[in-house]
N, C-alpha and C positions, 0 to 999 in steps of 0.2 A: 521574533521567532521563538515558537516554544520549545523544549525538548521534545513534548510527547506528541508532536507533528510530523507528519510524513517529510514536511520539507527541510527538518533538521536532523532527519534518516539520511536523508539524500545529502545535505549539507556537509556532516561532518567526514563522512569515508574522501568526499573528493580534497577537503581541506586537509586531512591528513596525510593521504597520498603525495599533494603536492608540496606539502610543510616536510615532508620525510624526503623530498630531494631537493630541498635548497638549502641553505648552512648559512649560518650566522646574521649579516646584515641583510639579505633579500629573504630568511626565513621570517626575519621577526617584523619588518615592512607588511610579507606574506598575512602574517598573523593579524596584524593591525590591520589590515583593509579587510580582512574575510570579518574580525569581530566588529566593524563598523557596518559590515555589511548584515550581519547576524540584528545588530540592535538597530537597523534602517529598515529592515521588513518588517518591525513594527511600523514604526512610525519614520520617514526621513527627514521629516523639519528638524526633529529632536538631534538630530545629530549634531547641530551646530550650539544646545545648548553642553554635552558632552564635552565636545571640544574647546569651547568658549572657558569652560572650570578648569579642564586640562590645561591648558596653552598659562592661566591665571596662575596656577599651582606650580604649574613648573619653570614660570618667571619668578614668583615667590620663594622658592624652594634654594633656586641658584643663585637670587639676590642675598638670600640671609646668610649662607653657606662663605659669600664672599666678604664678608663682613667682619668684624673681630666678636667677641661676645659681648661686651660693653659699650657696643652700640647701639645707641636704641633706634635705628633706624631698623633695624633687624624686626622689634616688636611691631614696625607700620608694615612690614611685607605682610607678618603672619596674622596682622587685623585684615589685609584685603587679603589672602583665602578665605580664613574665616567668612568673613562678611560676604565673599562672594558664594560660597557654598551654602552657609546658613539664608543668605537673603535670596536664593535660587528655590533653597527648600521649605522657604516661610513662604514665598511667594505662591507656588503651585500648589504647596500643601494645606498650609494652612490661612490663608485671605481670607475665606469663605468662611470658616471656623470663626476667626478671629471677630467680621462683620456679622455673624449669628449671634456670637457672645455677645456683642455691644447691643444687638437689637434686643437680646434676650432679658439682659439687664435692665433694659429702657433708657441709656443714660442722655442718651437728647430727646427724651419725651415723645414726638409724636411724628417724631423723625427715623425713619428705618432705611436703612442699611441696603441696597441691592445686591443679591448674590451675582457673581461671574460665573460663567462656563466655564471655566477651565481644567485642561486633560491636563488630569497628574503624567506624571517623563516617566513610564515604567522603569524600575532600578535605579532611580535619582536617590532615594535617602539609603544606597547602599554603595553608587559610587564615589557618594559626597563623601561620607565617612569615610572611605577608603582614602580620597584623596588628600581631607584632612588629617588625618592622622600620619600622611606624612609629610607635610610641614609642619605640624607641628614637632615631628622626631626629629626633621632638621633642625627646627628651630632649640630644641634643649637638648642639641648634638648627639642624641643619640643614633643618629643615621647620616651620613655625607650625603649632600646632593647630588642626584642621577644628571648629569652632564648631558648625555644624549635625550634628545626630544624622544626620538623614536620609544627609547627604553620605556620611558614614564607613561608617554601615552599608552604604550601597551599592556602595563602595568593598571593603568584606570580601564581601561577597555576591553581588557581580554575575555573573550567569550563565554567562557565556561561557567565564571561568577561575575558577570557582567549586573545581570539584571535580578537577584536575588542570591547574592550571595555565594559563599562566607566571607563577611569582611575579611580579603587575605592583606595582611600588613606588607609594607614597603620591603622589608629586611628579608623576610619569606620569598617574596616574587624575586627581589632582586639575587638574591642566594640561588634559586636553582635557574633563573635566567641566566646568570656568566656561568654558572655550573650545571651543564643542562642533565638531569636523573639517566641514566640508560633504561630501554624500553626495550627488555628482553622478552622473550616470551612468557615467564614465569608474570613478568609485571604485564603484559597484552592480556594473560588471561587471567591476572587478578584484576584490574581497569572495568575487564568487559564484564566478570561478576556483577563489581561496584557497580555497572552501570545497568545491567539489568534486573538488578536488586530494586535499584531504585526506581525503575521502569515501573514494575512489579510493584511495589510499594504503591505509589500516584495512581496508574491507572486500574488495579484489582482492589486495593484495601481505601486508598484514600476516595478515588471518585465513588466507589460502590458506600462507603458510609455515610457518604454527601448526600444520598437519597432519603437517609432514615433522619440526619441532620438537620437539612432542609426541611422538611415535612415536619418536623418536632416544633424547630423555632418558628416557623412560619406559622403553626397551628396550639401554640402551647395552652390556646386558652379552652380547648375542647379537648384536651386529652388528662390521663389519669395522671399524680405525680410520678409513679415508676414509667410511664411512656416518658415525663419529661427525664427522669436521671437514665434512660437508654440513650436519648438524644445527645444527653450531656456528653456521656461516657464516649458515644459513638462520634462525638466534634475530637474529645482525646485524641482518638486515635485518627479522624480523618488529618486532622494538623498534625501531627507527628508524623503519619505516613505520607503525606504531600510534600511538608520541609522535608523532613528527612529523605522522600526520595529525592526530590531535587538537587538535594545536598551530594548524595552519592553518585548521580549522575555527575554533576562539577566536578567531584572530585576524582571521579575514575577519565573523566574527559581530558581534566587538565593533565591527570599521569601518564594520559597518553603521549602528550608532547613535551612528556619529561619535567613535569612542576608537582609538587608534591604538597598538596595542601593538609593543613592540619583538620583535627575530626572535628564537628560540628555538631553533634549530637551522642551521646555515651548511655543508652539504657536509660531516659531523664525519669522516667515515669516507675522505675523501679528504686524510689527511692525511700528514706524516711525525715525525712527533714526539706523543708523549702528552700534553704541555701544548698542543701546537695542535688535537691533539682534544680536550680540554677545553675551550677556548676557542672553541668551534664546537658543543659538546653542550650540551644540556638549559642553556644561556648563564643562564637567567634562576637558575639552581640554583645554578653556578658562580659567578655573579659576587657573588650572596647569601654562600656561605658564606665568598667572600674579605673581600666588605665588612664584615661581623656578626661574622664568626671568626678567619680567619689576617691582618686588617691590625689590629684591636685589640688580638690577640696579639704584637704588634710587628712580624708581615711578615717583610720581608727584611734589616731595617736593623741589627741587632744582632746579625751574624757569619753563619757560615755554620751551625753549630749550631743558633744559636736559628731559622734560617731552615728549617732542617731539622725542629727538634722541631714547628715552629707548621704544620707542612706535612703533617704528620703528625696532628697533633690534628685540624687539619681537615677529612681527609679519613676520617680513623675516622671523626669525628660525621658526615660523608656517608653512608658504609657502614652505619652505625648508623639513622640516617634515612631512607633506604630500605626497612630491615624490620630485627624483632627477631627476629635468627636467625645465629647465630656466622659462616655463610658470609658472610653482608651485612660483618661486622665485617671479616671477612680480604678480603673484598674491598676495600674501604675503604683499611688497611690494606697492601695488597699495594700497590695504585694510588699509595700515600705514598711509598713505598721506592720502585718506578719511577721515579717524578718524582724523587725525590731524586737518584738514579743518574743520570737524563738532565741532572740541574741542575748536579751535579760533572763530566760529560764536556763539556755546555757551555762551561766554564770551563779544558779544555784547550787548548793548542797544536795536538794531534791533531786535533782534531773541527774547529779552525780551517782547519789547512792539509786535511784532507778536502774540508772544505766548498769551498776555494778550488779544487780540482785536480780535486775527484773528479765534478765534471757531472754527467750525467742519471745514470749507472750506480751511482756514491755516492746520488744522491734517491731512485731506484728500490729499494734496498738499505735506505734508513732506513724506506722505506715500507710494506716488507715485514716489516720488523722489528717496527715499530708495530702492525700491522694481525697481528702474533702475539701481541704482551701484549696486545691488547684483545680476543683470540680468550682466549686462556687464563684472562684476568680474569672476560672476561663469562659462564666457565661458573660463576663462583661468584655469579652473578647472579640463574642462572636455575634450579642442580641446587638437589633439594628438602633437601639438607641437605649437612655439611661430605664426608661416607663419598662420595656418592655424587661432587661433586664431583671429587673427589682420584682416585676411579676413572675417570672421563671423563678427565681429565687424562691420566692413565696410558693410556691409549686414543689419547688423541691421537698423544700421544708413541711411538707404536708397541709398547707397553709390555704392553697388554692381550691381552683372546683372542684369538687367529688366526683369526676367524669372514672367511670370503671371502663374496663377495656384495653386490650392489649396486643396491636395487629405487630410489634416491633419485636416478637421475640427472639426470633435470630440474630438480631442485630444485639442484643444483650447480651445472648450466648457468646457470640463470637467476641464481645466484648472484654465478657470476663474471662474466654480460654487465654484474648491476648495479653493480659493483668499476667497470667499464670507462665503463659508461654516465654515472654519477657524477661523474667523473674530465671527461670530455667536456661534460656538463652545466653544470658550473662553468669550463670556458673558454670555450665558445662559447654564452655567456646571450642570449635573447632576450629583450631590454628592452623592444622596442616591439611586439611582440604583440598584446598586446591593441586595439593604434592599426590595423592592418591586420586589416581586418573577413574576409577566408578563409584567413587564419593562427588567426583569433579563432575562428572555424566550425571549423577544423578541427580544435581543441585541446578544443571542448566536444564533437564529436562520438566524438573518439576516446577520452576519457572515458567517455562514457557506453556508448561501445560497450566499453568494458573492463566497466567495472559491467554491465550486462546480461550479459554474457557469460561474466567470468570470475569477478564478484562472489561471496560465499557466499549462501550463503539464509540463514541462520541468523548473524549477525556474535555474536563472543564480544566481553564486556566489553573495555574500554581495560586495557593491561597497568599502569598509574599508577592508577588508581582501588584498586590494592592498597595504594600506600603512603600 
């Protein structure tokens, strides 16, 4: 079911009605069949591989729990989550991948590989994650095991970030689950913002730039390089405005029934450095794969080497996790080397005394710089393969055909007002908004006059419901 569907219009008023008159164990029962029933109008088969991880993880979770620490019975529980989540998520995801690389390579000569059909589990490498990450909390006790079945499975299952997110961790869920938020009016009509924010977002900014998007990468080799950097600029913001609506939608859905999810996107594109865009993007992605991957890898503490190789691992298995496709991998990859490189000039004299003398014109110059690795990254994000990539590239770079012409200029303008907008947005924040009732009128009227007006008719799927 999507958000931006009529049938999850109609969905969610009746689910909250009837969740707001039952209490305790028949509300959260409630909740687990309505979100089984939310991720079954996709697909129903899938629901038994849902359950099948859930039911694994919270045998695992309770076995280790009951354990002493120096058992190592404890490490064979938390090899079968593992194993059952990762070999769930190699299976659908990556087979086909894995069978392409081997034929690619030629490594049995004249023998090739048969690709499978198979339907990726919409939201599988977001609930896998989620549910890893809490056996593994159990397991280096940073979290007791959840006793009740019901609890956990609601916790992997619940609608709102069911099938894209934010990775919400165990200690979160489980925190405002026994402690459910109050949902007074002030928070019904901060919810229904967030949520028509985000409405707004996906269906005005993000579907409407998907036009200029599409038409760019689909045709990059008959257009002039500025058509391709309008394209690029205009993917920016259709993926920001897509996640990030969806993001606010979750999160204003799940405050509705009293869960309080942390943010998942902070201004990322208003930055000047690539770890402060990290640190501002898809947060719940990022801070996962530092806690799960590069600090049990050892981090930063063992030279700059090992800080370098663990920075690197971890952002392949990003690039990897995203999609099974060599461009996902060099993106991954390309983003590791970046950050490496910004991590060694950090630790200059130069970059210091920069920083000390060079004022706005030095921040303005880093920020340009930033906001071109993540222009050049993000076409390995978005082109359908590595060839076609590498020619957009080339294109940018002024490299490509000499094609003059320029039908996208709106979508450029609008572009670069939203660079500017961004930038203004995050200094000058309106906290109390919502408290002044014709600031509050005016914020929902000018919403909905954008969705009528400049809304699509037809909204295309969330761009994360791919991976």
């Amino acid at each position: 079911m999507l958000f931006n569907s009529v049938h999850f219009i109609i969905f969610l008023p009746i689910v909250l009605i009837i969740a707001n008159y039952l209490k305790d164990t028949r509300q959260r029962l409630f909740l687990l069949i309505a979100s089984f029933y939310f991720y079954m109008a996709w697909n129903y088969y899938f629901i038994l591989l849902l359950l099948f991880s859930t039911i694994i993880d919270y045998f695992a979770g309770l076995s280790i729990s009951k354990l002493p620490k120096e058992d190592k019975k404890r490490k064979l529980y938390l090899i079968l989550s593992l194993v059952t989540n990762i070999g769930f998520l190699a299976y659908f995801k990556y087979t086909n991948f894995i069978l392409g690389a081997f034929n690619d390579i030629n490594v049995f000569n004249s023998f090739r590989f048969v690709e499978y059909n198979i339907i990726l589990p919409v939201g599988i490498s977001f609930y896998t994650f989620q549910s890893m990450s809490y056996t593994i909390d159990v397991y280096n006790q940073k979290l007791e095991a959840r006793k009740s079945f019901l609890d956990f499975a609601l916790y992997v299952a619940f609608f709102p970030q069911l099938v894209a997110g934010p990775i919400v961790r165990a200690e979160t869920f489980f925190r405002d689950l026994d402690n459910r938020l109050p949902v007074d009016y002030l928070t019904i009509k901060k919810a229904f913002s967030q949520i028509l924010v985000g409405f707004t977002k996906k269906v005005v900014f993000a579907d409407n730039f998907a036009v200029c998007v599409d038409s760019v990468f689909g045709n990059y080799g008959s257009l002039s390089s500025l058509e391709v950097w309008t394209g690029v600029f205009s993917f920016f913001w259709q993926l920001y405005f897509d996640f990030g609506g969806y993001t606010d939608i979750a999160i204003g859905v799940a405050r509705l029934f009293g869960f309080q999810f942390d943010v998942n996107f902070y201004y990322p594109l208003n930055v000047t450095s690539l770890s402060e865009h990290w640190s501002r993007w898809h947060i719940s992605f990022t801070t996962w794969i530092r806690d799960y991957i590069f600090i049990p890898l050892g981090g930063s503490k063992n030279g700059r080497f090992a800080a370098h190789r663990n920075n690197f691992i971890t952002f392949m298995f990003g690039g990897i996790w995203h999609g099974a496709a060599y461009h996902y991998v060099v993106w991954g990859i390309t983003h590791s080397i970046l950050l490496g490189i910004e991590r060694e000039y950090k630790g200059t004299k130069l970059r210091e005394k920069l920083n000390q003398v060079g004022g706005i014109p030095y921040k303005i110059l880093c920020y340009i710089l930033t906001i071109l690795c993540i222009a050049y990254t993000v076409v390995l994000f978005r082109a359908n393969n590595m060839s076609d990539a590498i020619s957009i590239m080339k294109s940018m770079s002024f490299l490509g055909n000499n094609a003059i012409g320029f039908q996208n200029i709106g979508y450029l303008k609008l572009a670069i007002f939203l660079f500017i907008f961004d930038w203004l947005a995050e200094i000058y924040k309106l906290k109390s908004f919502l408290k002044n009732p014709y600031i509050f009128t005016a914020f929902i009227v000018g919403n909905l006059f954008l969705l009528l007006t400049f809304g699509v008719n037809e909204s295309k799927n969330f761009i994360y419901f791919a991976f």
